[in-house]
C-alpha positions in Angstrom: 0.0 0.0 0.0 0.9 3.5 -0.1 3.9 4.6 1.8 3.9 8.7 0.9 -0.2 9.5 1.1 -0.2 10.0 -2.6 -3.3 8.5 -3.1 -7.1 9.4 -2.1 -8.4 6.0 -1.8 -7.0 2.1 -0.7 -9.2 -0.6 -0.9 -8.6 -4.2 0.4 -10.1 -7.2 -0.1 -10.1 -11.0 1.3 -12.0 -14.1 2.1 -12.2 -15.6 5.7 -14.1 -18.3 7.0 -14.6 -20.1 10.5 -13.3 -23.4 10.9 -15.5 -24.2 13.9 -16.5 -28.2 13.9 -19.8 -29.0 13.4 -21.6 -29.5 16.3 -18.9 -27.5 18.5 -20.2 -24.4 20.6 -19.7 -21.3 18.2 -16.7 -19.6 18.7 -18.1 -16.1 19.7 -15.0 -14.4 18.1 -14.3 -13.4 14.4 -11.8 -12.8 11.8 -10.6 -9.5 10.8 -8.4 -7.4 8.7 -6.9 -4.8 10.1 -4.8 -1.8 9.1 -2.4 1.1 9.9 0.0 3.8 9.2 3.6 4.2 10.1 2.3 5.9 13.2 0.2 2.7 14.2 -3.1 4.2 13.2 -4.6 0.8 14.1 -8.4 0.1 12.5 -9.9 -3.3 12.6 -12.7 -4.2 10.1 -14.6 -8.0 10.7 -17.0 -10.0 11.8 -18.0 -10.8 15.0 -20.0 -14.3 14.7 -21.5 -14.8 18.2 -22.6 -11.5 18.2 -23.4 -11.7 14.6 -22.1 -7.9 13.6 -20.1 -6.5 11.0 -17.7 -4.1 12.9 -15.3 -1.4 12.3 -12.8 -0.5 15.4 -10.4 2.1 15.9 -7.6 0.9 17.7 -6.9 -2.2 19.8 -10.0 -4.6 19.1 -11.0 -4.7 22.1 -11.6 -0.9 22.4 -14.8 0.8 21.7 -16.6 -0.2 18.0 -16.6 2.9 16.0 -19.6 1.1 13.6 -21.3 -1.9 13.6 -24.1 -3.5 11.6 -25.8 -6.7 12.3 -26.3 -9.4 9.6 -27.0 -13.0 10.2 -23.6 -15.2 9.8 -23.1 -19.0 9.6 -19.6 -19.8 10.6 -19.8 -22.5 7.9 -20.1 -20.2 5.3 -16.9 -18.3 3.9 -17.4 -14.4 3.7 -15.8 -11.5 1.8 -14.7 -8.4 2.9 -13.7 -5.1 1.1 -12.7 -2.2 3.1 -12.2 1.0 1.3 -10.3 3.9 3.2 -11.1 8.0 2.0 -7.5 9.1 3.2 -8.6 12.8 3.3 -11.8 12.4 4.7 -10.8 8.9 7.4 -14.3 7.6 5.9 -13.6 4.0 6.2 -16.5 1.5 4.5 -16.4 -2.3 5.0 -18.9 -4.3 2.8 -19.6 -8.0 3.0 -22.5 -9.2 1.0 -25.5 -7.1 1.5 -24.3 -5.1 4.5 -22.5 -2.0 4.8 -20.2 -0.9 7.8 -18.8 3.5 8.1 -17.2 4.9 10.0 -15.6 8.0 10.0 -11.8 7.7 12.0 -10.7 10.5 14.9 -7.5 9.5 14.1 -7.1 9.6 10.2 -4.4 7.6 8.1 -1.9 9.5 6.5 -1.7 6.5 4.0 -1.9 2.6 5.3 1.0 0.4 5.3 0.5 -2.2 7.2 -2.4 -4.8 6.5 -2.9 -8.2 8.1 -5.7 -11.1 9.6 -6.5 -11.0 12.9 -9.0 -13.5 15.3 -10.7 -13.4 18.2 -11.6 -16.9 20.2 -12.0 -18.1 16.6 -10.7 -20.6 14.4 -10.5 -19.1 11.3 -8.9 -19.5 7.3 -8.1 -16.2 5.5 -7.5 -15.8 1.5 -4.5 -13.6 0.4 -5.6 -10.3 0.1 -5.9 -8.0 -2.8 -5.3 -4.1 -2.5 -5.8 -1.4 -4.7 -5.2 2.2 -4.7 -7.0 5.2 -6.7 -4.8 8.8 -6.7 -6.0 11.8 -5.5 
C-alpha cells in the first residue's frame, strides 16, 4: 500500500471463513483485517459471529466499536470483505454481502502500510488479500 499519502483512496479485499466443527459451541469471536499507518493508526474491520455484527474498530479490538451492523452469519459459510479507506476524509467503508459498515476515523491515516488477519476466540482460514489504490 501506499507509503507517501499519494493517493485518495486504498481498498482491500479478502476471504475468511470459521473453521468451527460441526456440532462444537460457536466460537463467539471473528476474523478481521486490520490496518495502519507508520504511526500505528490501528483500524480493525470484521465479523464478530456470536454477536453476529459486522464491525469497524479504531484501535486495539477490544476498544470501543466505532460502527457496527448486524447481519446473520453462519460460521460454515466463507465471507468477503472489502474495506475502502477516504485518506482525506478517514471515511472507512467495509462491505460484505448485502451489508454495509462506516465509519468516520478521529484518528485519520496518512496512507496505510500495514495490513494483516487478525481472530478473536475463533478458528478461522483467511484468502490472500488484494489491495488497490486510486490517486487523488
Amino acid at each position: 500500500m501506499s507509503e507517501n499519502g499519494s493517493h485518495a483512496r486504498q481498498s482491500v479485499v479478502g476471504k475468511g471463513q470459521s473453521l468451527a466443527k460441526e456440532g462444537s459451541p460457536p466460537s463467539g469471536g471473528g476474523g478481521y483485517t486490520p490496518f495502519a499507518d507508520k504511526a500505528w493508526r490501528l483500524v480493525t474491520c470484521g465479523l464478530r459471529f456470536l454477536q453476529k455484527k459486522a464491525v469497524i474498530v479504531e484501535g486495539p479490538l477490544e476498544g470501543p466499536v466505532a460502527a457496527a451492523e448486524t447481519l446473520p452469519l453462519d460460521e460454515n459459510k466463507p465471507y468477503e470483505i472489502q474495506v475502502t479507506v477516504d485518506l482525506p476524509s478517514g471515511r472507512v467503508t467495509m462491505k460484505t454481502g448485502k451489508t454495509t459498515v462506516t465509519a468516520t476515523l478521529d484518528r485519520r491515516p496518512k496512507s496505510i502500510t500495514h495490513i494483516g488477519y487478525a481472530v478473536l476466540n475463533a478458528v478461522t482460514d483467511f484468502s490472500p488479500m488484494e489491495t488497490s489504490t486510486e490517486p487523488k
